[in-house]
KEDREN-712601 format. One record per residue (C-alpha): x, y, z; residue number from 1. Coordinates in steps of 0.02 Angstrom, whole numbers, plus 32768, in hexadecimal, padded with zeros to 4 digits. Layout:
REM KEDREN-712601
<xx X&yy Y&zz Z&num NUM> .
...
END
This chain:
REM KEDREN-712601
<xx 6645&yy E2C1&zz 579A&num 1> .
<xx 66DD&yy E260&zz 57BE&num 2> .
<xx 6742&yy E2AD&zz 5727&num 3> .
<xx 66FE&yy E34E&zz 574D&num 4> .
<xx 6741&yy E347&zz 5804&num 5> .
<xx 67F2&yy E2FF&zz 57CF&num 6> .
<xx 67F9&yy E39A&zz 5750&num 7> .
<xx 67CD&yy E3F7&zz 57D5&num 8> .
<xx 686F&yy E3C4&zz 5843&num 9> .
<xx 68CE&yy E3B6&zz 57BF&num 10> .
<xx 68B3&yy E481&zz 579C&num 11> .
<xx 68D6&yy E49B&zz 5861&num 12> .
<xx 696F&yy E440&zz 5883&num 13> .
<xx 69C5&yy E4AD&zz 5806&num 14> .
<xx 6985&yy E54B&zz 5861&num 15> .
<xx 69C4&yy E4FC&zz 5902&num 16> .
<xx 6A6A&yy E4D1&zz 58C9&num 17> .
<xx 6A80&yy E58C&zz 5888&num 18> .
<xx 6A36&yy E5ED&zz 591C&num 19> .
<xx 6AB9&yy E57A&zz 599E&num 20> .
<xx 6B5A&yy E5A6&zz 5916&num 21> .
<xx 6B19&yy E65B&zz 5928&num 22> .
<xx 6B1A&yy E664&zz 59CB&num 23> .
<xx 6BCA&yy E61D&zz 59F2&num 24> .
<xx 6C07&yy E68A&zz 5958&num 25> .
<xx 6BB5&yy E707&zz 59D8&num 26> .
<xx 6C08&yy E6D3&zz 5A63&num 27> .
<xx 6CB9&yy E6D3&zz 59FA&num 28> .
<xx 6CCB&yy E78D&zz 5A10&num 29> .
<xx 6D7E&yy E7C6&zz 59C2&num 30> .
<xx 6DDE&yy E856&zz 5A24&num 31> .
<xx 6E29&yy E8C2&zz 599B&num 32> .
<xx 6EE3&yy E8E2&zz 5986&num 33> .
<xx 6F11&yy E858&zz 5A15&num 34> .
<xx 6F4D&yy E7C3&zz 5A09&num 35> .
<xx 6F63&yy E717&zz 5A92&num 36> .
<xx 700C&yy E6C8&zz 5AC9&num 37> .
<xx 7003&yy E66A&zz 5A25&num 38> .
<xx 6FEA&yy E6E7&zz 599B&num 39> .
<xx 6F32&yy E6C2&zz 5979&num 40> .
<xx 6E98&yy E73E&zz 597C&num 41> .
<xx 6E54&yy E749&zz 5A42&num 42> .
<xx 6DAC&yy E71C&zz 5A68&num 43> .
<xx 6D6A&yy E78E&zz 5AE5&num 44> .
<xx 6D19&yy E72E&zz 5B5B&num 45> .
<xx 6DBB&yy E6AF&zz 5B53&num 46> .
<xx 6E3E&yy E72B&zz 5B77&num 47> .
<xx 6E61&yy E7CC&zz 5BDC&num 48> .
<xx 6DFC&yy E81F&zz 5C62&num 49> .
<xx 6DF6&yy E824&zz 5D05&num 50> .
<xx 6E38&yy E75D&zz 5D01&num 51> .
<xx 6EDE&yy E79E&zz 5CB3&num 52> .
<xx 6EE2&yy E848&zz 5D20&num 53> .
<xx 6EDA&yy E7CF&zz 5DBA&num 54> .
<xx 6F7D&yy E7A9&zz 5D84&num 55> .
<xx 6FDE&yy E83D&zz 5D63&num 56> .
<xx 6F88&yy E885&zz 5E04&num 57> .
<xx 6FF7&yy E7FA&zz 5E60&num 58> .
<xx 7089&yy E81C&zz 5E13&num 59> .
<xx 707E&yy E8DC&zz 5E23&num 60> .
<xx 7069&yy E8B8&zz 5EF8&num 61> .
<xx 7102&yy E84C&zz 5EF0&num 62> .
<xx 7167&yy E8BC&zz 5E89&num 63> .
<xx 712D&yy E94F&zz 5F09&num 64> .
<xx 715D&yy E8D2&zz 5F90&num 65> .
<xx 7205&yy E8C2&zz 5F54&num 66> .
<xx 723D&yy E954&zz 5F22&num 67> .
<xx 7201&yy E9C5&zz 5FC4&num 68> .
<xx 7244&yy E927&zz 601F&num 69> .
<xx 72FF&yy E966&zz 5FE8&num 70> .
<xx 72F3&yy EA2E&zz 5FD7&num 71> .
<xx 729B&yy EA5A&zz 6072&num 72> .
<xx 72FE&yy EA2E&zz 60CA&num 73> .
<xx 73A1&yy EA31&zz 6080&num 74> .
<xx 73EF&yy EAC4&zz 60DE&num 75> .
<xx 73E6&yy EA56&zz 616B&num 76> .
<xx 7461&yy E9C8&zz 6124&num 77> .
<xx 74CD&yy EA41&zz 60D6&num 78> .
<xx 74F8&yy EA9C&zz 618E&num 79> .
<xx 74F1&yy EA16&zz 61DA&num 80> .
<xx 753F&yy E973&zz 6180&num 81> .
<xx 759A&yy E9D6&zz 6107&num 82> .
<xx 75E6&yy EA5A&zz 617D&num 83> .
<xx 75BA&yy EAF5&zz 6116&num 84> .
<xx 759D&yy EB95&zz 6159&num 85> .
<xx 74E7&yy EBEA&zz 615C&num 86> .
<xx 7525&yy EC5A&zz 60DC&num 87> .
<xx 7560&yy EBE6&zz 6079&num 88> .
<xx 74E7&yy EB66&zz 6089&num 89> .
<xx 7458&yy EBDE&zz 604A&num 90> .
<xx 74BE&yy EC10&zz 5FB9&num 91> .
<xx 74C5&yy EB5C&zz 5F8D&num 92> .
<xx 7408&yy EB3F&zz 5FAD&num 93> .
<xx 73D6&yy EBE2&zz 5F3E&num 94> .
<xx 7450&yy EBBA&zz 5EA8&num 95> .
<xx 7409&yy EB0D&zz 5EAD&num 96> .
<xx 7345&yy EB43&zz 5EC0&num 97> .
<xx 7371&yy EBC5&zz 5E3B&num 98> .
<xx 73BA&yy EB35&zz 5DBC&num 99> .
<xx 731B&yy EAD1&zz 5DF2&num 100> .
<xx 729F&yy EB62&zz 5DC7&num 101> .
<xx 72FC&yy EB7C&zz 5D24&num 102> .
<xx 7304&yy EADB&zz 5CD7&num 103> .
<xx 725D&yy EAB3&zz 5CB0&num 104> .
<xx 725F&yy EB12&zz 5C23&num 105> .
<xx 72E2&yy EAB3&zz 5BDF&num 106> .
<xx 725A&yy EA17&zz 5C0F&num 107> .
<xx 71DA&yy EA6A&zz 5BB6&num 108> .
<xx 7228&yy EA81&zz 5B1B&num 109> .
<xx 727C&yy E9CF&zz 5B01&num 110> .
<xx 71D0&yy E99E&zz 5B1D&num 111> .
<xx 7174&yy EA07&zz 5AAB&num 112> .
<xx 7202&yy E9EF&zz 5A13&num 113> .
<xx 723C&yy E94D&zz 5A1B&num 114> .
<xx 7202&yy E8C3&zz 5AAF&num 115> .
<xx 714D&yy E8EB&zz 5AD0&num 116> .
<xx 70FB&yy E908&zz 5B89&num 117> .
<xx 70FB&yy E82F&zz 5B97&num 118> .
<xx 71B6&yy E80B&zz 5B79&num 119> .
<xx 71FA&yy E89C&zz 5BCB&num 120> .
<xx 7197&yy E879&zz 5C62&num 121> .
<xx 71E0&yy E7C7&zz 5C4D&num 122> .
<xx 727A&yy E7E2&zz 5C4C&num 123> .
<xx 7278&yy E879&zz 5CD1&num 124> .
<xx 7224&yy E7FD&zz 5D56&num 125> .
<xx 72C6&yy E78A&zz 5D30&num 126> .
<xx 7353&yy E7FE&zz 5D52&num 127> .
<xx 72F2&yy E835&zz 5DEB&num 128> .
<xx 72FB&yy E793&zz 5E18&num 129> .
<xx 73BB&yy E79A&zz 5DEF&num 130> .
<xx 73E7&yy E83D&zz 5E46&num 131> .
<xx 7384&yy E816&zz 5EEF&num 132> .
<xx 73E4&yy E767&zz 5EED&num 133> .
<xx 7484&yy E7C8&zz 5EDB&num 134> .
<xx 7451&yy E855&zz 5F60&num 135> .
<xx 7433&yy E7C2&zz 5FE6&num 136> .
<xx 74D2&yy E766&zz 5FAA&num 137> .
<xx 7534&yy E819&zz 5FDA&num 138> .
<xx 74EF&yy E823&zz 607F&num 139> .
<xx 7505&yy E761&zz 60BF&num 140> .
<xx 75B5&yy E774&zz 606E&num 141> .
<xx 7639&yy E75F&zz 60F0&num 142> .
<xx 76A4&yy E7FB&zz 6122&num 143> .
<xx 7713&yy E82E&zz 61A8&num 144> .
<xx 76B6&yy E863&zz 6246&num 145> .
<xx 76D0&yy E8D0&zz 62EF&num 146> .
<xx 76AA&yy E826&zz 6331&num 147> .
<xx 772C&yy E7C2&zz 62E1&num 148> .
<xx 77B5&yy E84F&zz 631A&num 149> .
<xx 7844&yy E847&zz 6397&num 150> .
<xx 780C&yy E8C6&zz 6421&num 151> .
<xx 787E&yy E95C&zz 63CA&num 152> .
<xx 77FB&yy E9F1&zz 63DD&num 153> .
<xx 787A&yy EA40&zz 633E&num 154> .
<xx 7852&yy E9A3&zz 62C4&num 155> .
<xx 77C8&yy E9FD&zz 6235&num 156> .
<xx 77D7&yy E985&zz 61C9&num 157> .
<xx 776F&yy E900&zz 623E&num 158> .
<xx 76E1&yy E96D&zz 6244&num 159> .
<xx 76D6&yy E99B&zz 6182&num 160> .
<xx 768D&yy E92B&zz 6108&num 161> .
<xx 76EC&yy E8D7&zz 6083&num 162> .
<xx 7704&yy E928&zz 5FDB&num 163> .
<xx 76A8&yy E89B&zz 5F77&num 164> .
<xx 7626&yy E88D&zz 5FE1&num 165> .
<xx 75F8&yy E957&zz 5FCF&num 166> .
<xx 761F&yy E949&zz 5EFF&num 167> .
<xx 75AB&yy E8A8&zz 5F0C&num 168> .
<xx 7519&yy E915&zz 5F46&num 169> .
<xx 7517&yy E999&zz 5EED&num 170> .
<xx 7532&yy E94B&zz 5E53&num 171> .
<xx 748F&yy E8CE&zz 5E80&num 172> .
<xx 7436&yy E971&zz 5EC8&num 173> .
<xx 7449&yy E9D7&zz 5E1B&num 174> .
<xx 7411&yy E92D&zz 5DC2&num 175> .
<xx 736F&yy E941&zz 5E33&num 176> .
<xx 736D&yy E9E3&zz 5DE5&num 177> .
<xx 737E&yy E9AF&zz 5D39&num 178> .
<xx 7303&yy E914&zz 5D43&num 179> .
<xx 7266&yy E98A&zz 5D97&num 180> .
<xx 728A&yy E9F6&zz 5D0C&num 181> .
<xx 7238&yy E98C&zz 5C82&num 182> .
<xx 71B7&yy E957&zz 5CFB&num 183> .
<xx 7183&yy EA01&zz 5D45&num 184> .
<xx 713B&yy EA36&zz 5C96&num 185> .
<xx 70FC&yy E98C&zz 5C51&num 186> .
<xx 7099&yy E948&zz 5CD3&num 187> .
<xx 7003&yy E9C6&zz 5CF4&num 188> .
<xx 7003&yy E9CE&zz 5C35&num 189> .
<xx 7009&yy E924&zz 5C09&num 190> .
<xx 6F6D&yy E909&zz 5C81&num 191> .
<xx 6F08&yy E992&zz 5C27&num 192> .
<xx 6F17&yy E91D&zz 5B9C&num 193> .
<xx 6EB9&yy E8B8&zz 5BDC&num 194> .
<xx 6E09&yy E8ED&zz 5BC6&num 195> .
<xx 6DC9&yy E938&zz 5B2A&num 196> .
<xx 6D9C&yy E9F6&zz 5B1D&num 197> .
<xx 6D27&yy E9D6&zz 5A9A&num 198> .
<xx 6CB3&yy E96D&zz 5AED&num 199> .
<xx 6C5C&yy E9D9&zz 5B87&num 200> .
<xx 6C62&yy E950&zz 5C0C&num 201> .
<xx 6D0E&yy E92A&zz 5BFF&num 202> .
<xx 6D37&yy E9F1&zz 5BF7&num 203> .
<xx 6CDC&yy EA08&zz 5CA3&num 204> .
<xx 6D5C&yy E964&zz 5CC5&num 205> .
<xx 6DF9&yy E9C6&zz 5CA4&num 206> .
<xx 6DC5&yy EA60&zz 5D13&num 207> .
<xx 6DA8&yy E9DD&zz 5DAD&num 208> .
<xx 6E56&yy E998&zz 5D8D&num 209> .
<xx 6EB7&yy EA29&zz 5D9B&num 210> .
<xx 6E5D&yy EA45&zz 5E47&num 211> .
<xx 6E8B&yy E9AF&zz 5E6D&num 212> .
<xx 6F34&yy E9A3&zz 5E25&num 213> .
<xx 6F5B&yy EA3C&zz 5E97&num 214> .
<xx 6F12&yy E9E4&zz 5F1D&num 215> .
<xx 6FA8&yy E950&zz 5F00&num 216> .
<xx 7020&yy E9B2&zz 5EFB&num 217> .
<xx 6FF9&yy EA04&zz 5F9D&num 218> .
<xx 6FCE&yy E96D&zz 5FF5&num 219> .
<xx 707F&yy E91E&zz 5FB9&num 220> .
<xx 70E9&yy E9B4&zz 5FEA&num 221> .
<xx 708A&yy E9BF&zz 60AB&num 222> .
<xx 70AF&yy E8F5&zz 60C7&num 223> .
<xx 7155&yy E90E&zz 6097&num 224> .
<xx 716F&yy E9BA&zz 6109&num 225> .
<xx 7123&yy E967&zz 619D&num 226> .
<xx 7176&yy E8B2&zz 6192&num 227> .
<xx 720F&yy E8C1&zz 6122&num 228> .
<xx 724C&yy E962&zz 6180&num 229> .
<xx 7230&yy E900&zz 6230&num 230> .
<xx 7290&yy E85D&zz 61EB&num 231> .
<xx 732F&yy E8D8&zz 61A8&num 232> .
<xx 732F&yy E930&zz 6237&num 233> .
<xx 7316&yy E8B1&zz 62CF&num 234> .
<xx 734A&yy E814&zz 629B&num 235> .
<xx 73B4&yy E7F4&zz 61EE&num 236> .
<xx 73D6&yy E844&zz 6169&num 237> .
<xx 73F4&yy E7AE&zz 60FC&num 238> .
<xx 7346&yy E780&zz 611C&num 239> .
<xx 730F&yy E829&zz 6101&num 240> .
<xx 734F&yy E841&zz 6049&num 241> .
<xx 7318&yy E77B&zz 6028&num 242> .
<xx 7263&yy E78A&zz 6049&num 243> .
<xx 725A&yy E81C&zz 5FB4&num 244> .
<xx 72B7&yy E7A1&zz 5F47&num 245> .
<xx 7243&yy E71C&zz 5F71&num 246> .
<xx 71D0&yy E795&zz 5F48&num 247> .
<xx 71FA&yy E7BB&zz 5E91&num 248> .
<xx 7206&yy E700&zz 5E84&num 249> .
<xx 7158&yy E6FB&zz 5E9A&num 250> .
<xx 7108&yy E786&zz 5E38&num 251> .
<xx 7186&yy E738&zz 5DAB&num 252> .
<xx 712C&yy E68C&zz 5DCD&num 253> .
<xx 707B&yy E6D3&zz 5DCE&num 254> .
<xx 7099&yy E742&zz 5D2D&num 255> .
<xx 70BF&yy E6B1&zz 5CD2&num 256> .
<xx 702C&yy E658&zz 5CF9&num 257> .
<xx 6FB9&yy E6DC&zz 5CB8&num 258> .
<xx 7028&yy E6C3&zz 5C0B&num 259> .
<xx 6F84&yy E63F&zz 5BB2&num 260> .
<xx 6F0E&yy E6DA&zz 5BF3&num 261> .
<xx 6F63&yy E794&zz 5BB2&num 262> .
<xx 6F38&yy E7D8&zz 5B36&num 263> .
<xx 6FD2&yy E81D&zz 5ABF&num 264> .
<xx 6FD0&yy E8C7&zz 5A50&num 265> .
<xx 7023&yy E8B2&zz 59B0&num 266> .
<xx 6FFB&yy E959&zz 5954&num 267> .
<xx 70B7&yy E95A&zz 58FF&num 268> .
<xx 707D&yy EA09&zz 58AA&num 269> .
<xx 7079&yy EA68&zz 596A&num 270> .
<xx 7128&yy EAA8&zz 5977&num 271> .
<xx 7182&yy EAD6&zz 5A20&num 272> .
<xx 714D&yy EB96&zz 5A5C&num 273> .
<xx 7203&yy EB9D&zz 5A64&num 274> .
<xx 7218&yy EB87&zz 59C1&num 275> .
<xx 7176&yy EC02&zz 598B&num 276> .
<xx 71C4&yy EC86&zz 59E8&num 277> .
<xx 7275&yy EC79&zz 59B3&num 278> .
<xx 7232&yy EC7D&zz 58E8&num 279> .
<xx 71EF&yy ED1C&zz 590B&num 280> .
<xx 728D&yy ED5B&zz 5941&num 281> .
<xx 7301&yy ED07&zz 58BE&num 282> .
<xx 7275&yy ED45&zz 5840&num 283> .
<xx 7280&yy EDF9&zz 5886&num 284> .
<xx 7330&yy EDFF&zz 5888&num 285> .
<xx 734C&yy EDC1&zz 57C9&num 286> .
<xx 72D7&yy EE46&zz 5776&num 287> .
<xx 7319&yy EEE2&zz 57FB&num 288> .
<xx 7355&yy EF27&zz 5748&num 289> .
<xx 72B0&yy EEFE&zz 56E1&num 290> .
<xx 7234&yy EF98&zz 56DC&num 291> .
<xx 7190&yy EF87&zz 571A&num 292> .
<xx 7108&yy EF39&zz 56B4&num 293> .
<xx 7069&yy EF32&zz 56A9&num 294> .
<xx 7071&yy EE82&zz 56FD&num 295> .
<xx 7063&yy EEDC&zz 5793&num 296> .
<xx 6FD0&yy EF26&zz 5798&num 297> .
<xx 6F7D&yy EE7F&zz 5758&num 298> .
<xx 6FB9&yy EE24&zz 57E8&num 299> .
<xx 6F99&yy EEAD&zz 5862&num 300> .
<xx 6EE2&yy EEAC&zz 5829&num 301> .
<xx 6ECA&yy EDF7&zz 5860&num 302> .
<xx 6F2C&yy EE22&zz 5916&num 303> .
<xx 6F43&yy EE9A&zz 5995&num 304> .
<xx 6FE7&yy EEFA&zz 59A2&num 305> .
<xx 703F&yy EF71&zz 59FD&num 306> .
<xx 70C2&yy EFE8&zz 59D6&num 307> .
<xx 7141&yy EFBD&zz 5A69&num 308> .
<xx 7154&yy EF29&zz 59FA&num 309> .
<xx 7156&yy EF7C&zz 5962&num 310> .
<xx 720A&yy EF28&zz 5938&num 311> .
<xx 71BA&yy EE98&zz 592D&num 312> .
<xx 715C&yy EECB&zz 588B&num 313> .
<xx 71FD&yy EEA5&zz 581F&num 314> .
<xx 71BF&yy EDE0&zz 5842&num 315> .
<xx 7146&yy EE12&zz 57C5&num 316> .
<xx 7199&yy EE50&zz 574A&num 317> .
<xx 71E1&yy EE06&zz 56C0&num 318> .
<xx 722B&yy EE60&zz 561C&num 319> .
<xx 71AF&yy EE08&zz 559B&num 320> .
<xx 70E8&yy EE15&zz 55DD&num 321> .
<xx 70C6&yy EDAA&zz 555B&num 322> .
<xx 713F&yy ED14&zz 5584&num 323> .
<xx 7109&yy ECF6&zz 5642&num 324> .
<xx 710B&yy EC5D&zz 5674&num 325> .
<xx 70DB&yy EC4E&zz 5747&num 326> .
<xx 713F&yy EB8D&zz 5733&num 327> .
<xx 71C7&yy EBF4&zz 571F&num 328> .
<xx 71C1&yy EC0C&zz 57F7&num 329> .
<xx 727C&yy EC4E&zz 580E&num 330> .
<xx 7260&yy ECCF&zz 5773&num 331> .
<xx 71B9&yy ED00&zz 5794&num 332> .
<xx 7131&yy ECFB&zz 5834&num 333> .
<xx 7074&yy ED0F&zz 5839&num 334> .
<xx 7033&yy EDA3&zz 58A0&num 335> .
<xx 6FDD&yy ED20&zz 590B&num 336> .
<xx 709E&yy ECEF&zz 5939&num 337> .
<xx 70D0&yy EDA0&zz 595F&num 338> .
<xx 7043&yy EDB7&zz 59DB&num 339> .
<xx 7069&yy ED28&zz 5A27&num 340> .
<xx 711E&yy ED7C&zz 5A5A&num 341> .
<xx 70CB&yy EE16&zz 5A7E&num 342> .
<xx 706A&yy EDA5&zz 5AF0&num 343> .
<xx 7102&yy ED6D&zz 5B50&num 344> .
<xx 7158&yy EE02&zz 5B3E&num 345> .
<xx 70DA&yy EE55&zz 5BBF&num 346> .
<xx 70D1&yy EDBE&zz 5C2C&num 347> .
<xx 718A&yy EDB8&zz 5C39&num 348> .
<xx 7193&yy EE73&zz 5C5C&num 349> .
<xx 70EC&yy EE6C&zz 5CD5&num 350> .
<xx 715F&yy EDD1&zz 5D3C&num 351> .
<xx 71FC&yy EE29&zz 5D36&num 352> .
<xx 71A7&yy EEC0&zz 5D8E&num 353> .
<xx 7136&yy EE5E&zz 5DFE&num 354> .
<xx 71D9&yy EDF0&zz 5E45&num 355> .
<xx 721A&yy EE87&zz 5E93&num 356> .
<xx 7195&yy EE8A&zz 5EFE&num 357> .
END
């Protein structure tokens, strides 16, 4: 009996042992094509979610902070401390927003092609940091003042600011522009990153977080209109432009604190859209002399097409059928890469017309 119970346990433990490895191999749940901060495969339950979106949801309200903190109300400072005219003023303000709009496609690209959504982010959040030191730097610079004049009603030059000062801040206030340009593109995206669309819990995840990404950003840019705007307008304007530089220096802070929790996309084959829509371009441009083949209607089979594009069918052609190779991305484009200009080509055209109105 004894020998037959100790065989017994002996024939369980092993069962034991297996079913508790099991079930943290079950619990070690890998994310596909992500990786952590170190390089290694992410365990689900470990890294990203709503832990890691906490994060970026911080830094997106500071950012918003910030930057509404300087352009709402910049026509102020510029007719006021600066002197300018209304006229001129605005033209300053809607070069500057324009530049600012602009930009982040510049943002998007370097981050797409060459420094990924985490280091452009990175290094975005510290020349903020820079250019809203420099902007509070130019406006607690000392300049000459109607105060500090002789009473001479004729003297201008007391009531104009100095010439460094002025180059000071706008060279700082296009470096704002330049530094929300890689994080205007990166940081909604690099959040989506967070949570897995293969796994249906973490995909109803992702939909909540652009609600309340949104919802951020909106509560950052009403703070700032109704605190910032009162500070720059009633009591300093030193203090005014500092708090938003404070600000940055916090979202910076908090963003690299989440750094252990991301997780990081490292799927080298994705190339830039940039890049996918310029090949099919180049590609259409180097075979405008090749005749037609019948590599056309192949790919057109597998897409849809449209003949306002129909230019764009030279992408496809190539002077041997036979020898295609689709590496060969600046000599030859899939038809799933020409729809995907067509694609643009009516969003662009649908904006364009839209913007008028």
């Amino acid at each position: 009996m004894v020998d037959g119970a100790a065989a017994s346990a002996e024939s369980i433990a092993p069962l034991l042992g297996k079913s508790t490895e099991s079930r943290q191999e079950e619990d070690f749940v890998y994310v596909e094509g992500v990786v952590d901060y170190k390089g290694r495969p992410v365990n689900k339950s470990k890294y990203g979610g709503w832990r890691s979106a906490s994060f970026i949801i911080g830094v997106e309200i500071a950012e918003r902070f910030a930057y509404y903190g300087i352009s709402s109300n910049l026509i102020t400072y510029l007719t006021g401390t600066l002197h300018q005219s209304t006229a001129t003023a605005a033209q300053n303000v809607n070069f500057w927003s324009g530049v600012a709009s602009m930009l982040p496609l510049v943002g998007a690209f370097v981050a797409d092609s060459y420094l990924g959504r985490y280091r452009t982010i990175l290094f975005s959040s510290i020349l903020y940091v820079l250019a809203l030191g420099l902007l509070t730097f130019s406006v607690v610079l000392p300049f000459p003042s109607s105060l500090d004049c002789p009473d001479n009603e004729n003297n201008t030059s007391c009531t104009s600011p100095s010439i460094l000062q002025v180059d000071v801040f706008f060279f700082s206030l296009y470096l704002v522009a330049v530094a929300q340009s890689g994080h205007k593109p990166c940081v909604q995206a690099f959040g989506a990153d967070q949570f897995d669309d293969q796994d249906p819990v973490e995909s109803k995840s992702k939909s909540s977080f652009f609600n309340w990404w949104y919802f951020g950003l909106c509560a950052g840019t009403t703070v700032t209109l109704c605190v910032v705007n009162y500070i720059q307008d009633n009591l300093n304007w030193g203090l005014g432009f500092g708090i938003p530089c404070l600000s940055m220096v916090v979202a910076l802070v908090v963003f690299l604190l989440g750094t252990s929790t991301y997780r990081y996309n490292f799927r080298e084959d994705e190339k830039s859209p940039f890049v996918r829509i310029a090949q099919v371009f180049v590609a259409a441009a180097r075979n405008r002399r090749t005749a037609t083949s019948s590599l056309i209607a192949l790919e057109e089979s597998k897409t849809t097409s449209d003949h306002q594009f129909k230019f764009l069918d030279k992408a496809l052609t190539t002077e041997s059928v036979n020898s295609v190779d689709f590496g060969k991305d600046w000599e030859v484009c899939s038809g799933t890469g020409k729809y995907n200009v067509e694609c643009c080509g009516y969003f662009g055209g649908t904006s364009a017309t839209a913007s008028k109105f």
